[in-house]
N, C-alpha and C positions, 0 to 999 in steps of 0.2 A: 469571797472572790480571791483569787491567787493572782500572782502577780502575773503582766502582762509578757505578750512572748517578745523579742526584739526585733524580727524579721515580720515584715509586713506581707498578709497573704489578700490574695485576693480573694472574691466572693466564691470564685469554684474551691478554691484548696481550702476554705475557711466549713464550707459544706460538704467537701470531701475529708476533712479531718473527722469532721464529726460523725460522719457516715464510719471509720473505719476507727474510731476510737469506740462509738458508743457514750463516747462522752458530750454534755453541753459546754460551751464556749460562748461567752458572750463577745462580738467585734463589733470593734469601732474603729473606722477609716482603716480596715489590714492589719489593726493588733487585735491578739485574740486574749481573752483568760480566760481559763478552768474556773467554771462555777462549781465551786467546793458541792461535796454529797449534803444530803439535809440528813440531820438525827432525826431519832424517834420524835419527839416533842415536835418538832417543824413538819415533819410528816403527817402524825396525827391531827395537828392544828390546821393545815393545808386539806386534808380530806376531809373534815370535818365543814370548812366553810364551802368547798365544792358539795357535798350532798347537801347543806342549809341551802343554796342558793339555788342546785339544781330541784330539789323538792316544790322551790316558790318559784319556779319556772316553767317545769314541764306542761304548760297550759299553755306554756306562751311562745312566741315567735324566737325570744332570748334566746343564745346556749351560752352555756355555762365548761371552758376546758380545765383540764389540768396544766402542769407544771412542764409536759412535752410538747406544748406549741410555742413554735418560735416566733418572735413580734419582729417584726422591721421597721426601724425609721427611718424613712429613706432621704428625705430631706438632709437627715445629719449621718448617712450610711454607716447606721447604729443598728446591732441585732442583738436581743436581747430575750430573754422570761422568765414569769412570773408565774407565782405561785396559785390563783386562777387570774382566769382572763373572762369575760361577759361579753360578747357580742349582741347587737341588735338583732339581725338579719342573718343574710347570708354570709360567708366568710368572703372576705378580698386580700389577695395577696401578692406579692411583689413581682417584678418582674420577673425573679426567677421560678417562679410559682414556688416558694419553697416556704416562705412567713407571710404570718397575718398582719394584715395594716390597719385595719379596722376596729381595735378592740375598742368598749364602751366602760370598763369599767376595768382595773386591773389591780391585783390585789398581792401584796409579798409579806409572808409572814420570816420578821426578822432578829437575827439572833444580835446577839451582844457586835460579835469581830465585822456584819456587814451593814447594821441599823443607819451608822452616817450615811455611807455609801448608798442605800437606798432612798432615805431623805431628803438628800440634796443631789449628788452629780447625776443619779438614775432617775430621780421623780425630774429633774431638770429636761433632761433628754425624753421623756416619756410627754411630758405634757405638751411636748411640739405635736405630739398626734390628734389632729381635726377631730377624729372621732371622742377621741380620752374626754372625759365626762366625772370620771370619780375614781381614783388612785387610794387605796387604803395599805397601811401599813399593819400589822397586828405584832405585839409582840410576843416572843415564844418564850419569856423566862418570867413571866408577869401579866397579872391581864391587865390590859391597857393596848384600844385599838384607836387608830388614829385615820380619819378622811380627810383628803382633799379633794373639794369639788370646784368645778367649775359651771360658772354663774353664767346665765345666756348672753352677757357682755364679755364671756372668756376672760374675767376673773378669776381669779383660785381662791377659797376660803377653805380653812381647816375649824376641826371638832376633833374631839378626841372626850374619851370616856376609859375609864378604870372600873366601872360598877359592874359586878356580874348580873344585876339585875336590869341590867340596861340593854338597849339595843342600839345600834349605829344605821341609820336610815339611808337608804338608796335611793334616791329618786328619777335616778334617771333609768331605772332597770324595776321600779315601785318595789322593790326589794327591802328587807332590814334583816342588819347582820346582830342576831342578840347575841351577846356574849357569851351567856351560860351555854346555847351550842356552839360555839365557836372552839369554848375551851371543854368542851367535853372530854372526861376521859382524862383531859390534863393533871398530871400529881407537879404541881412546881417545885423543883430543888433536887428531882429526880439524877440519880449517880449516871443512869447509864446515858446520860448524853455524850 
């Protein structure tokens, strides 16, 4: 995440930047930041869990996006995304028809410089969404994938696993993310990140 801008934009110049940058921005209340590019490592790791989950899907009602759908929270006029996203159903999205509000399951695979960031002040903000069910973090320098789910009392409990021979269970999507494909392909300690 790069630092935030000082000039507060609103919702149209916030979706007009990114329409004429091409670039993602996550805002919060009018400030925007530049969501840094992903490397190789983050990229392969990010398509690798969208085809796991889209494979144990495609029978089912679920969809499974990538890392260009934008999430809204409108409650906290928070836009944001994630590396996949899982929907129930059908998609729902904000008043500006532009982000999904609905997501079921939402997944950021995170490097060293954004791991805090995603943990705490973004899982904070995420878990206000009704639908959010199971929040995973994976990491991209090590295997070791970590879930937060929420319990039909809208508790949060967390798991987490390091064993490549393990898998991390979904249940709100009857999904499991095993590790060995999660990290397919992965060489850790790789130069060219």
């Amino acid at each position: 995440m790069a630092a935030e801008s000082r000039a507060l934009l609103s919702h149209e110049e916030y979706f007009a930047l990114e329409q004429a940058t091409g670039e993602r921005y996550e805002y919060a209340a009018g400030r925007v930041a530049l969501i840094a590019g992903s490397r190789p490592t983050h990229s392969l790791i990010a398509a690798n869990v969208v085809t796991c989950l889209g494979l144990q899907l495609r029978q089912r009602p679920c969809k499974v996006y990538n890392c260009s759908l934008r999430i809204a929270i409108g409650a906290l006029d928070f836009y944001t995304y994630a590396d996949a996203i899982v929907i129930a159903d059908a998609p729902r999205t904000d008043a500006f028809g532009e982000s999904l509000t609905n997501p079921l399951v939402l997944i950021e695979v995170s490097s060293p410089e954004i791991a805090s960031y995603d943990r705490t002040r973004k899982f904070m903000r995420c878990r206000s969404l009704e639908s959010l069910r199971d929040y995973v973090l994976i990491d991209q320098n090590a295997p070791f994938l970590q879930r937060f789910s929420r319990n039909e009392q809208g508790r949060w409990f967390w798991e987490g696993t390091d064993d490549l021979d393990t898998s991390i269970a979904l249940p709100s999507i009857e999904c499991a993310l095993p590790l060995a494909e999660v990290y397919a392909k992965v060489i850790f300690g790789e130069t060219a990140e």
